[in-house]
C-alpha positions in Angstrom: -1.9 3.8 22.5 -1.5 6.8 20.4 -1.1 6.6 16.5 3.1 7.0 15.4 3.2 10.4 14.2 4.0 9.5 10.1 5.6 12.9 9.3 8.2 12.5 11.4 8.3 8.1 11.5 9.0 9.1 7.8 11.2 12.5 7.5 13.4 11.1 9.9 14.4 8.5 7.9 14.6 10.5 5.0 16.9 12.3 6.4 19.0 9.9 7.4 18.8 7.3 4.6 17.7 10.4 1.8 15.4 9.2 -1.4 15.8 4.8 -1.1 13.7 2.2 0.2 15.2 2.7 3.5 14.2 6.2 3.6 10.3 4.8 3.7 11.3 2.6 6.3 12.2 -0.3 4.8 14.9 -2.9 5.5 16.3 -2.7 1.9 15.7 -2.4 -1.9 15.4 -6.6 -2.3 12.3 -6.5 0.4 11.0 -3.8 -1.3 11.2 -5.4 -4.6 10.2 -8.6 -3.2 6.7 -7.6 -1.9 6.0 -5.4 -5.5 6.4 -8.6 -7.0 4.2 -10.0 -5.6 1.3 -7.4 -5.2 1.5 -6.9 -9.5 1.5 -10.9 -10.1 -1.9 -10.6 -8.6 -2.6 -8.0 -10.7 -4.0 -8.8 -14.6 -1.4 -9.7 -17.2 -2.0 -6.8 -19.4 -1.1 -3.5 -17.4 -1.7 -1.0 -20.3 -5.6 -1.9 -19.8 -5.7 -0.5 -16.5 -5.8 2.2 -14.1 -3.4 1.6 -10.7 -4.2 3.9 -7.9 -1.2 3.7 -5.0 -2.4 4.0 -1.6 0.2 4.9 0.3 3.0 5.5 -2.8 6.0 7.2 -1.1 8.2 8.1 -3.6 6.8 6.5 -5.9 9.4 3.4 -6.3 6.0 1.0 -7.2 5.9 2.7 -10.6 9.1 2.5 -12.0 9.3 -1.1 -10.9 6.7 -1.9 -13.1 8.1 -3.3 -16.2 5.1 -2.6 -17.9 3.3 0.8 -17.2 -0.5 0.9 -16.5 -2.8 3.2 -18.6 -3.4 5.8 -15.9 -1.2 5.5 -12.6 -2.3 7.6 -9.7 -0.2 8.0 -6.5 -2.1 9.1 -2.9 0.0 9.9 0.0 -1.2 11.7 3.4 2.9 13.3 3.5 3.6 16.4 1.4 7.3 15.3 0.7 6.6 12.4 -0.4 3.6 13.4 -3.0 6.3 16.3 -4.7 9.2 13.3 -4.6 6.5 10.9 -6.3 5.2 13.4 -8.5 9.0 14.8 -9.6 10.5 11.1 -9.7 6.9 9.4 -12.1 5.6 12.5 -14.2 1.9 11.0 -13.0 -1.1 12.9 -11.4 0.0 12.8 -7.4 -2.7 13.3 -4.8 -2.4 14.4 -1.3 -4.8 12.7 0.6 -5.7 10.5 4.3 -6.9 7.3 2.5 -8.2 6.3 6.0 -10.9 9.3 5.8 -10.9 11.4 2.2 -12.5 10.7 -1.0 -10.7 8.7 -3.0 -10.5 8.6 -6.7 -11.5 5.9 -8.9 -9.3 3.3 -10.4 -9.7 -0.6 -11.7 -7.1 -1.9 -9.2 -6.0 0.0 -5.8 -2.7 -1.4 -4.6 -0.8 -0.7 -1.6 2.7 -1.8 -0.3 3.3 -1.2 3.6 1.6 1.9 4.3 -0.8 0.1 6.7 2.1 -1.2 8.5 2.4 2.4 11.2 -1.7 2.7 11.5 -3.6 1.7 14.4 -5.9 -1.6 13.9 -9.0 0.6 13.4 -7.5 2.4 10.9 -6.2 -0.2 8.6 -9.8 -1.4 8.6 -11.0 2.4 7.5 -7.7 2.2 5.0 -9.1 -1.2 3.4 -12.2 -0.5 3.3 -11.5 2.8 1.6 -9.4 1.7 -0.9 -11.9 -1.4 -1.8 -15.2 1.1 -2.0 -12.7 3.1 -4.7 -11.4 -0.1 -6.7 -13.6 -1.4 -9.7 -12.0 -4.4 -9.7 -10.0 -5.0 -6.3 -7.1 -3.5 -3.7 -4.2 -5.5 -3.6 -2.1 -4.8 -0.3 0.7 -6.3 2.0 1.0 -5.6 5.3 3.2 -7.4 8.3 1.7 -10.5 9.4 0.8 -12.2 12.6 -0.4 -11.7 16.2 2.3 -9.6 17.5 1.7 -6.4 19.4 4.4 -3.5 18.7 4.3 0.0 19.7 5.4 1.2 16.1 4.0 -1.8 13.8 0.6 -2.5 13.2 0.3 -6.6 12.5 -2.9 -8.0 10.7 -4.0 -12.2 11.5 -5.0 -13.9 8.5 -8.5 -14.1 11.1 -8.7 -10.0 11.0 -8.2 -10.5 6.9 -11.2 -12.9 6.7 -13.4 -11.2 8.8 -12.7 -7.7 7.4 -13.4 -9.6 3.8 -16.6 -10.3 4.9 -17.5 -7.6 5.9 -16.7 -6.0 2.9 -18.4 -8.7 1.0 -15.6 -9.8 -1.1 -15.7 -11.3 -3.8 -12.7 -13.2 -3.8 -9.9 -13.5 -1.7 -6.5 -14.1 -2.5 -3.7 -14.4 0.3 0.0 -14.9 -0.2 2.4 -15.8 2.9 5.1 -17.8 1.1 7.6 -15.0 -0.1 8.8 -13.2 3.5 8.2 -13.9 6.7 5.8 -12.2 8.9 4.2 -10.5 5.7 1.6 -11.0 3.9 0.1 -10.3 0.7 -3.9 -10.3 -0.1 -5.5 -9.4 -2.7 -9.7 -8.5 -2.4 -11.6 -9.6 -5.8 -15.1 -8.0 -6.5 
């Protein structure tokens, strides 16, 4: 099965939904909020310690839903709409990059909220993997949950999570399924 073609999975809803959470796809601003809260209550308590690198960061809604602002926030995105909305709407250092296959920058924490949810399989492996080699201290993502096959969603098992964590040789492993169903949150510790 080919791989959805982002630009226009995503411009297309921009266009008809303009700059909101449905315009990334999502079912509404709660959901959105919902699974941010949870990705930063993984996070340390103390935000201004670290650096946040968003994989994935859209228009850069993670940011400013951070009541607290890390000390150096850095989005990535693979679109170039969506890197000059981020960059316009935070003010922060924007990168335009494939996190499945360029160099990534470093950062203590790497979070990401749904941008694995259009890739193939393979490629949410290459997009973990990534993101973990880049982290000093561990990636933090959600993703859709479960077995189910879809020809627009990719769906990670809690069995792909553990075996891609050990392959990785993760430290720790932390994996949230109580706040939404069919997604999950999990949170990779060195």
């Amino acid at each position: 099965m080919p791989r959805i073609d982002s630009e226009k999975f995503y411009t297309s809803a921009i266009g008809k939904y303009g700059i909101t959470p449905q315009g990334l796809n999502w079912n509404s601003k709660l959901f959105q909020d919902i699974r941010f809260s949870v990705l930063l209550e993984m996070l340390p308590r103390d935000l201004s310690e670290i650096t946040i690198a968003d994989a994935g960061c859209g228009f850069g809604d993670l940011y400013h839903y951070m009541q607290e602002k890390p000390k150096e926030y850095i989005g990535i995105d693979s679109l170039q709409i969506m890197c000059e909305i981020a960059s316009e709407k935070t003010s922060c250092k924007i990168i335009r990059a494939d996190v499945c296959k360029d160099e990534l920058p470093h950062a203590d924490y790497y979070l990401c909220s749904g941008a694995m949810n259009v890739l193939k399989s393979f490629e949410s492996y290459q997009f973990i993997r990534n993101c973990f080699l880049a982290c000093g201290n561990g990636f933090i993502f959600n993703a859709l949950h479960g077995e189910k096959e879809s020809k627009t969603y990719n769906y990670l098992s809690t069995c792909q999570i553990e075996t891609i964590a050990k392959e990785l040789k993760v430290g720790h492993v932390e994996i949230r399924t109580d706040y939404l169903e069919s997604d999950i949150t999990v949170g990779f510790f060195k």
